[in-house]
MIPAMAR-996597 format. One record per residue (C-alpha): residue in one letter; x, y, z. Coordinates in steps of 0.5 Angstrom, whole numbers, padded with zeros to 4 digits. Example, Ala and Ser with C-alpha at 12.3 -4.5 7.8 and 13.67 -1.06 7.14 Angstrom:
<rs>
[r "a" [0025 -0009 0016]];
[r "s" [0027 -0002 0014]];
</rs>
This chain:
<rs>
[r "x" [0237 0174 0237]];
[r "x" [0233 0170 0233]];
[r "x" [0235 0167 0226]];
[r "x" [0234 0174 0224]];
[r "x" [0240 0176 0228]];
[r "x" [0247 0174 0223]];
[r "x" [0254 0177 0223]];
[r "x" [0258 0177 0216]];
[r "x" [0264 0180 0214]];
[r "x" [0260 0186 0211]];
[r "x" [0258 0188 0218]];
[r "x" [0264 0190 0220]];
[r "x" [0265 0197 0219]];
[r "x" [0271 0202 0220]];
[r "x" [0268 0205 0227]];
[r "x" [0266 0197 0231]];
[r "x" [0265 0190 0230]];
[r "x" [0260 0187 0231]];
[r "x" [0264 0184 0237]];
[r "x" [0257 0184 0243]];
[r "x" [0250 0187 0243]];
[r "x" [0250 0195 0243]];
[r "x" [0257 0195 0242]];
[r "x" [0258 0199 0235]];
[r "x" [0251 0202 0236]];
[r "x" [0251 0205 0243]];
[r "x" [0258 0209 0240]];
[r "x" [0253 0211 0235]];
[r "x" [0248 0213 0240]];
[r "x" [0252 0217 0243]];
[r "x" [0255 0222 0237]];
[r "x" [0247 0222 0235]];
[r "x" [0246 0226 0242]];
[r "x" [0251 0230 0241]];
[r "x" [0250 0233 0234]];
[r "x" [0243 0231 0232]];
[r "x" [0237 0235 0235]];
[r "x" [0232 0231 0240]];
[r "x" [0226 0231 0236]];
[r "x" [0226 0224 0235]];
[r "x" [0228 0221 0241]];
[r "x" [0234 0216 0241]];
[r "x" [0234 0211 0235]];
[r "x" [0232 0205 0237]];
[r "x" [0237 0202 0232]];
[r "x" [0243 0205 0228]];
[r "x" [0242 0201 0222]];
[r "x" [0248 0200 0216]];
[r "x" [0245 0197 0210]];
[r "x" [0239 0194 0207]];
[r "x" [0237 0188 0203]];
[r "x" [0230 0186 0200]];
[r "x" [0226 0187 0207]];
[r "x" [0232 0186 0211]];
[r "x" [0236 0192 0215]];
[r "x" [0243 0190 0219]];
[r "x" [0245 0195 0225]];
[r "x" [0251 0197 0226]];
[r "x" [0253 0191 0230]];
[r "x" [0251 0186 0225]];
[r "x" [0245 0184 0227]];
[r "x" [0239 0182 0221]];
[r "x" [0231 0185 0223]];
[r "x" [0226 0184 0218]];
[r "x" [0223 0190 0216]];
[r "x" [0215 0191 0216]];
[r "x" [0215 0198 0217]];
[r "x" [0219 0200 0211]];
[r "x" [0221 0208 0212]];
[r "x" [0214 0208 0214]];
[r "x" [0212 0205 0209]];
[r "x" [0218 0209 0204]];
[r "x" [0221 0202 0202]];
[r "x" [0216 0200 0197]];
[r "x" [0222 0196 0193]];
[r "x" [0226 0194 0200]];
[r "x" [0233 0196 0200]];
[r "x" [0238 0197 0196]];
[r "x" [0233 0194 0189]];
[r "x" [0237 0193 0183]];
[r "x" [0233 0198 0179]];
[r "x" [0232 0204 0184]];
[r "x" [0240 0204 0184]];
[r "x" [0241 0203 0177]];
[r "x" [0236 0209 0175]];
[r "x" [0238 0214 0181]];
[r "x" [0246 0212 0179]];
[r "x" [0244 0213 0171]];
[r "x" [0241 0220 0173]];
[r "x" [0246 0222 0177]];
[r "x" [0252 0221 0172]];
[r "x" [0248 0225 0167]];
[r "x" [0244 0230 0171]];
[r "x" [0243 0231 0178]];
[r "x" [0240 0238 0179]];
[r "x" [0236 0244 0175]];
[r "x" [0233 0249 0178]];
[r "x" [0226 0251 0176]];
[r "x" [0227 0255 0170]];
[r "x" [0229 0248 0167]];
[r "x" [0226 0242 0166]];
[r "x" [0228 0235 0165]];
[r "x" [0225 0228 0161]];
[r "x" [0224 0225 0167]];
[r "x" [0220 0231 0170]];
[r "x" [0215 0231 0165]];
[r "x" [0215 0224 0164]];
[r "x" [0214 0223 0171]];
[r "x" [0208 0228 0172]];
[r "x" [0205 0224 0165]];
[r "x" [0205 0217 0170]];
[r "x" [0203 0220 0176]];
[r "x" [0195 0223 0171]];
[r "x" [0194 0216 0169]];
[r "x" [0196 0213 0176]];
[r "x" [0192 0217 0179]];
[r "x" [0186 0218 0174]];
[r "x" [0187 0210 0171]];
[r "x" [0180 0212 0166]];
[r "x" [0184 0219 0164]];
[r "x" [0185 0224 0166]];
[r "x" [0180 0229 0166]];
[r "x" [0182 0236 0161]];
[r "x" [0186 0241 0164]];
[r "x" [0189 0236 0170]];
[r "x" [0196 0238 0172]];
[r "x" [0202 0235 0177]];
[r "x" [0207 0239 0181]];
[r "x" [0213 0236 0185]];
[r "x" [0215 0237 0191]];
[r "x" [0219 0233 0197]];
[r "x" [0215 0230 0201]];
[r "x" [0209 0228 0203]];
[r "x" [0208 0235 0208]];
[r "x" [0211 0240 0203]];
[r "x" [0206 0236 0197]];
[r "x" [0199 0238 0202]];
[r "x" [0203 0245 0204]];
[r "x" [0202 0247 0197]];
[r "x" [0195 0243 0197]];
[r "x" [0192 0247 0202]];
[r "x" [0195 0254 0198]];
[r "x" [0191 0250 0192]];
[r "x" [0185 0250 0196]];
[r "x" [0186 0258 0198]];
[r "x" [0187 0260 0191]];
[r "x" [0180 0257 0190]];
[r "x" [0176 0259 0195]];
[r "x" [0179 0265 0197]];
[r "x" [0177 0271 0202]];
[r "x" [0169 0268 0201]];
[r "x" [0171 0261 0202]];
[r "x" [0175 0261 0209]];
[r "x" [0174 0254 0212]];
[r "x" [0177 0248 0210]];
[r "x" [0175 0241 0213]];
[r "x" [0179 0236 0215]];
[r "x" [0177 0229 0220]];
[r "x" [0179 0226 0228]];
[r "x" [0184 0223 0228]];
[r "x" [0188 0226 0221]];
[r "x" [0195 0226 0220]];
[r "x" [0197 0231 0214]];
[r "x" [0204 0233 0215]];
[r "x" [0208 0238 0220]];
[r "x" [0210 0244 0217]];
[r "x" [0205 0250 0219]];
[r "x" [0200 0249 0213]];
[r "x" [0200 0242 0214]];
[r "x" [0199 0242 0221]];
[r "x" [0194 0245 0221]];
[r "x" [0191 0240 0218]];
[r "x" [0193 0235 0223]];
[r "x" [0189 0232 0228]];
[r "x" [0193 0231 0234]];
[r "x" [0193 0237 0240]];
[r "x" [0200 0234 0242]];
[r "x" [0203 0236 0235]];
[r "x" [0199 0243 0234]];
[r "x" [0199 0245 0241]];
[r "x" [0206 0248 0242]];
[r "x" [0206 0251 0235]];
[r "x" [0199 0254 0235]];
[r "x" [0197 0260 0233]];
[r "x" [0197 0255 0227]];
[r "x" [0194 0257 0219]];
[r "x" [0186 0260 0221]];
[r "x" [0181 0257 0218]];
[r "x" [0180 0248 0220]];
[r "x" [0175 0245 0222]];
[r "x" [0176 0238 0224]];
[r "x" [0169 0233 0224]];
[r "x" [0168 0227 0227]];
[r "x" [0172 0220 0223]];
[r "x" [0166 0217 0218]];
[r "x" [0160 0222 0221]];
[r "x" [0155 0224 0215]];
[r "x" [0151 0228 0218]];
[r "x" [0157 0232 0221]];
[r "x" [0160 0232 0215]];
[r "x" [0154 0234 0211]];
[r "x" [0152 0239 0216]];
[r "x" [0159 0242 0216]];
[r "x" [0159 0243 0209]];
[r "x" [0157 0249 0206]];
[r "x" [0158 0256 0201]];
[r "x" [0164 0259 0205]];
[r "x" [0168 0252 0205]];
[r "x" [0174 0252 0200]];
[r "x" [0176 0244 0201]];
[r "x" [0175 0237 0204]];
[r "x" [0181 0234 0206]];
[r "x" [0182 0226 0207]];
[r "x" [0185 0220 0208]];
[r "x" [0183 0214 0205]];
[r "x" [0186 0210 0210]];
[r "x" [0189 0214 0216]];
[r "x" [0195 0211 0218]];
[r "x" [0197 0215 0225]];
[r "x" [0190 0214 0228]];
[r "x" [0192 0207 0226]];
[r "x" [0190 0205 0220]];
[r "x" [0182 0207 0220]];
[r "x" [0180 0205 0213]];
[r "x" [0173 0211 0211]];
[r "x" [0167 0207 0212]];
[r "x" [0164 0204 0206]];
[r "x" [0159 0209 0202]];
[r "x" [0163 0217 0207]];
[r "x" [0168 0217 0200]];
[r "x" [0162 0217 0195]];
[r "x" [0158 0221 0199]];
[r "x" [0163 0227 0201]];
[r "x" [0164 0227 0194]];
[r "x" [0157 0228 0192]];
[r "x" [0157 0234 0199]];
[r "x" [0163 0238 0197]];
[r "x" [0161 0238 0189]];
[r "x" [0154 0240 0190]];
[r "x" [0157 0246 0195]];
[r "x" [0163 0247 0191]];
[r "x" [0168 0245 0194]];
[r "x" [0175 0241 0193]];
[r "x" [0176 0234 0195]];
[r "x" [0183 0233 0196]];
[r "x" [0184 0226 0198]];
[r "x" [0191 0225 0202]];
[r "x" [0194 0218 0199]];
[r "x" [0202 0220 0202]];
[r "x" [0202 0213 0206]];
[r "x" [0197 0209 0202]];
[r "x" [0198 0210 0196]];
[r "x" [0203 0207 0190]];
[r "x" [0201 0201 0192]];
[r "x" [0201 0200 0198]];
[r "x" [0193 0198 0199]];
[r "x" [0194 0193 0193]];
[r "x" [0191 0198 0188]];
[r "x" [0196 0204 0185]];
[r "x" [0190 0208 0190]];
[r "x" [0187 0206 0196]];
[r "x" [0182 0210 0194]];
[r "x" [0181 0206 0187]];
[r "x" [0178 0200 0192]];
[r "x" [0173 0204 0196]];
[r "x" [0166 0204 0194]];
[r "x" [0166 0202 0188]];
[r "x" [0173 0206 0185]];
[r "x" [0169 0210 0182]];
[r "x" [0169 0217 0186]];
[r "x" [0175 0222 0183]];
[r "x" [0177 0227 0186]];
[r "x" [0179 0234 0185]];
[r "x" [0187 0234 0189]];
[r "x" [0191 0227 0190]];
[r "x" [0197 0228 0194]];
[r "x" [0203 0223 0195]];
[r "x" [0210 0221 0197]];
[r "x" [0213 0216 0201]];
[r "x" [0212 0210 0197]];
[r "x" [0213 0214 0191]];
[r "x" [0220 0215 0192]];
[r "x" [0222 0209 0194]];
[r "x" [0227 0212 0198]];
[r "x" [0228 0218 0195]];
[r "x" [0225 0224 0197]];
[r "x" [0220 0227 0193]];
[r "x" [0212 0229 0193]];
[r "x" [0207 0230 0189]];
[r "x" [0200 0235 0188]];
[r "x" [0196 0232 0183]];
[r "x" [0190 0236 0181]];
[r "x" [0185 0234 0177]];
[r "x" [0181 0238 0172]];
[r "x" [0181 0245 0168]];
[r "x" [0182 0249 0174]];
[r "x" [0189 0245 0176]];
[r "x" [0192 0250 0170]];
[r "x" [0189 0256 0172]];
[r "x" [0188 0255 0181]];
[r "x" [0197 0257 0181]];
[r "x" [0200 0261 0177]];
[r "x" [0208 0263 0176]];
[r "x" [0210 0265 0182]];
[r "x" [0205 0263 0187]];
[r "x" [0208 0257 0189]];
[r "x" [0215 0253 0188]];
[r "x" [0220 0249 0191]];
[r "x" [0228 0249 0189]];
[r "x" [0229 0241 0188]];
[r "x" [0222 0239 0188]];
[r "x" [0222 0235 0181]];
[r "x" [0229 0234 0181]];
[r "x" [0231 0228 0175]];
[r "x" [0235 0225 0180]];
[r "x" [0228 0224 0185]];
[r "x" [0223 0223 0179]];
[r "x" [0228 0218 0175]];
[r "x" [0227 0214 0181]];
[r "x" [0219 0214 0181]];
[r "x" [0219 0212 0174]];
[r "x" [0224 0207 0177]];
[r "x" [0219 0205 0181]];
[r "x" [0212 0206 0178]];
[r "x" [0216 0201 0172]];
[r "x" [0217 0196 0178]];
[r "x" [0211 0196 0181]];
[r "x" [0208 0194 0173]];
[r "x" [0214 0190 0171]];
[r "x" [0214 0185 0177]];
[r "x" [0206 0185 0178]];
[r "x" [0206 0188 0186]];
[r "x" [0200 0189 0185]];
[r "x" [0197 0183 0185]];
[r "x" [0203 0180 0190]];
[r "x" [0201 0186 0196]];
[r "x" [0195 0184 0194]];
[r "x" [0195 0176 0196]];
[r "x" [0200 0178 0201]];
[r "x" [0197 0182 0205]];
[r "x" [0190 0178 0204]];
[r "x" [0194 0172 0207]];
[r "x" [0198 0175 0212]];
[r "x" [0191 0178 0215]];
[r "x" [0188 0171 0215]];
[r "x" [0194 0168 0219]];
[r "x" [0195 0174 0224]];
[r "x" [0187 0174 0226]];
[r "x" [0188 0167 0229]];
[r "x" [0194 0170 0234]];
[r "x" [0192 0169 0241]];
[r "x" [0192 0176 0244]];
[r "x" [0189 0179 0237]];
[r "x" [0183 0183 0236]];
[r "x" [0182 0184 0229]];
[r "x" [0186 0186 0224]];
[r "x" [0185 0193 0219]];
[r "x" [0187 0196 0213]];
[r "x" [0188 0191 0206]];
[r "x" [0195 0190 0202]];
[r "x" [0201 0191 0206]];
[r "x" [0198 0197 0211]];
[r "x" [0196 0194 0216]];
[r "x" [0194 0195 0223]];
[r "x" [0194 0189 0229]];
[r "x" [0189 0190 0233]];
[r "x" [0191 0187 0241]];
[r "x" [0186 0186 0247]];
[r "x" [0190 0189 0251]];
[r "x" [0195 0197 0250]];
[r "x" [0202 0192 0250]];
[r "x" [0204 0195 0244]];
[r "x" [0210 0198 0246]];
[r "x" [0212 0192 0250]];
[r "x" [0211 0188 0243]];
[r "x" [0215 0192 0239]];
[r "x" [0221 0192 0244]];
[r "x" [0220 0184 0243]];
[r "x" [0219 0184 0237]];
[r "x" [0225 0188 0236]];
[r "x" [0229 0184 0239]];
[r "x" [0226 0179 0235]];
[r "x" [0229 0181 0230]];
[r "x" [0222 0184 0227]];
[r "x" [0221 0191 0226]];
[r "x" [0214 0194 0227]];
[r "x" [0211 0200 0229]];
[r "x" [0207 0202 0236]];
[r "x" [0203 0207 0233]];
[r "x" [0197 0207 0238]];
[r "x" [0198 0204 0245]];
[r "x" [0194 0197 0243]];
[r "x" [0196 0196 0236]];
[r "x" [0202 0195 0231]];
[r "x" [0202 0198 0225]];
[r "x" [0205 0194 0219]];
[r "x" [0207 0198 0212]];
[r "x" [0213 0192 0210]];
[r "x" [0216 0193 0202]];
[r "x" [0211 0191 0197]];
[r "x" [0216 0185 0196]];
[r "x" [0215 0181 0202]];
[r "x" [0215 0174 0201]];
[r "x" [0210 0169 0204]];
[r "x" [0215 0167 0207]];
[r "x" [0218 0173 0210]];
[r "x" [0211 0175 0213]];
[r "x" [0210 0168 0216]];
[r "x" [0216 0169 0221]];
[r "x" [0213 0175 0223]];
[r "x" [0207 0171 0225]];
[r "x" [0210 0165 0228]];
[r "x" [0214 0171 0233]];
[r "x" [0208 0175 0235]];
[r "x" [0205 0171 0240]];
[r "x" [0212 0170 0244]];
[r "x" [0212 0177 0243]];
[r "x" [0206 0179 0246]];
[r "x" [0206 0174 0252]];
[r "x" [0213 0178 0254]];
[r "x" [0209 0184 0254]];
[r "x" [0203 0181 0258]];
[r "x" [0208 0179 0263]];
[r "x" [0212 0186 0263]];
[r "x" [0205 0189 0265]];
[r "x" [0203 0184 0270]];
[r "x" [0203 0185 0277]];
</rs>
């Protein structure tokens, strides 16, 4: 291992010591696959505790973390106002059910409107909080079908999206190896070519109820939209009368360097009628969120028509406010921001990379060759934990709190990387 790779005290655990590489992990292994559904393959790693942007494994190993949950971790591990905020909550209020609600529920739904809509939200605009991510465009599509209803069946959606896996959002989501075995799916989607005007004006019409897109796409990786397709499918889906509902699970809350990585995309002046979100905005907790905006968000659900048993919990919501207060206090922003920028500069001048796509800390590294498996394995091994999301690209989504130091690392290890990859593949 690399000097990522440390051993302490305090990576010992009762069930191994960090005695060999695999040791106390391949025991944990073994019990995951005898007790944990296969729907993940084995884990890579079995990790034990976190500070910053550093995980530990289960053998005291150090990795430096650069995908953060998947871009989750929006304060790191551990972050002293996450912990205070969820254990403060906890010994007061764990849990209400939805005939209640709490301080920190209606104060979060009033943050999340001024987030999503900086200038102000527009009149009649309202928040509902769920769990995820999937379960946050679950409830958005049943919004959708509430406008639409039986005179508006069709719902648009691009190539290479990635909505959620649940059966609503699936149908949404792109990818045939994720629909395929669970197909007949939710009638109606449509999927148009990734940043085609004319598909997408052509395909719009009076019997569709909503445009759902990514402004970044995360899983195609990382595919910003093209300069000018938001502000256009904006004025096409106003002038059919129907919803734009933007998904910002993963590029939201910071994560691009604006609160939304729709704020920064021609000029920030389009506003939506659906905002959802989750991951980052939880910092770990799990929690997501519809943010419909206008006079029709009081009135498209009505009681009864849709719910959720811990969405909203103060335990979660006390936690997004933790990190929403962060985040401004600690000027994440503008330091993802100036990383992100720096980090693309250094990363484009490796040999073995042919561009770099996304803005802020969401970012994919373009390799001229599909060695990304191989690099991620080196890496690991490295000590640096990266995602493969496409065959010939790395994704990189680290905690907001990465330091210049920290991702100036990570550059000074890729090349080896990919050169131990390039090599595994050679004949």
């Amino acid at each position: 291992m690399s000097e990522h790779s440390t051993t302490t005290e305090h990576d010992t655990t009762e069930h191994g010591t960090t005695t060999g590489h695999g040791t106390a992990g391949t025991r944990w292994t073994e019990r995951y696959r005898g007790a944990v559904m296969n729907t993940f393959g084995d884990p890579q790693r079995v990790l034990v505790r976190g500070e910053g942007a550093y995980v530990w494994d289960a053998d005291g190993n150090r990795y430096l973390d650069l995908l953060g949950g998947i871009a989750v971790n929006a304060l790191g591990h551990a972050h002293p106002a996450l912990v205070a905020a969820v254990a403060d909550q906890l010994g007061t209020l764990g849990h209400v059910s939805n005939f209640f609600t709490t301080p920190a529920q209606v104060m979060l739904a009033e943050r999340l409107l001024g987030l999503v809509s900086p200038g102000g939200a527009p009149a009649g605009s309202r928040v509902f909080l769920a769990n995820s991510g999937t379960e946050a465009n679950e409830a958005a599509l049943k919004l959708t079908r509430r406008h639409g209803g039986p005179a508006r069946p069709r719902v648009l959606a691009l190539e290479g999206a990635f909505h959620g896996r649940t059966m609503g959002a699936l149908s949404l989501t792109h990818k045939a190896a994720y629909r395929e075995p669970f197909e007949p799916l939710p009638a109606g989607v449509e999927f148009l070519p990734f940043g085609d005007l004319a598909a997408l004006e052509a395909a719009l019409g009076d019997d569709v109820a909503a445009l759902f897109l990514e402004p970044v796409q995360g899983e195609a990786g990382v595919r910003p939209l093209p300069n000018g397709y938001l502000a256009a499918a904006r004025r096409l889906t106003r002038e059919a009368g129907a919803l734009l509902v933007l998904d910002e699970v993963q590029s939201g809350m910071g994560r691009t360097g604006s609160w939304m990585a729709h704020h920064a995309l021609d000029g920030g002046a389009v506003v939506p009628d659906v905002v959802t979100l989750a991951k980052g905005l939880g910092g770990g907790m799990p929690i997501g969120a519809v943010v419909a905006l206008g006079e029709q968000a009081a009135t498209l659900l009505s009681p009864g028509q849709h719910g959720t048993t811990f969405g909203g919990n103060p335990v979660a919501a006390a936690a997004a406010l933790a990190v929403i207060d962060t985040i401004e206090r600690e000027g994440l922003l503008a330091h993802v921001a100036e990383t992100g920028a720096a980090l693309r500069a250094a990363l484009v001048r490796v040999d073995g990379v042919a561009e770099v796509r996304g803005s802020g800390l969401l970012l994919a590294v373009q390799l001229d060759a599909p060695v990304a498996k191989g690099a991620a394995a080196a890496l690991l091994e490295a000590g640096f934990i990266v995602n493969p999301v496409r065959e010939d690209a790395l994704r990189l989504a680290p905690p907001l709190v990465l330091t210049a130091e920290q991702a100036d690392s990570f550059v000074q290890a890729l090349p080896a990387a990919l050169a131990a990859a390039r090599q595994a593949v050679s004949p």
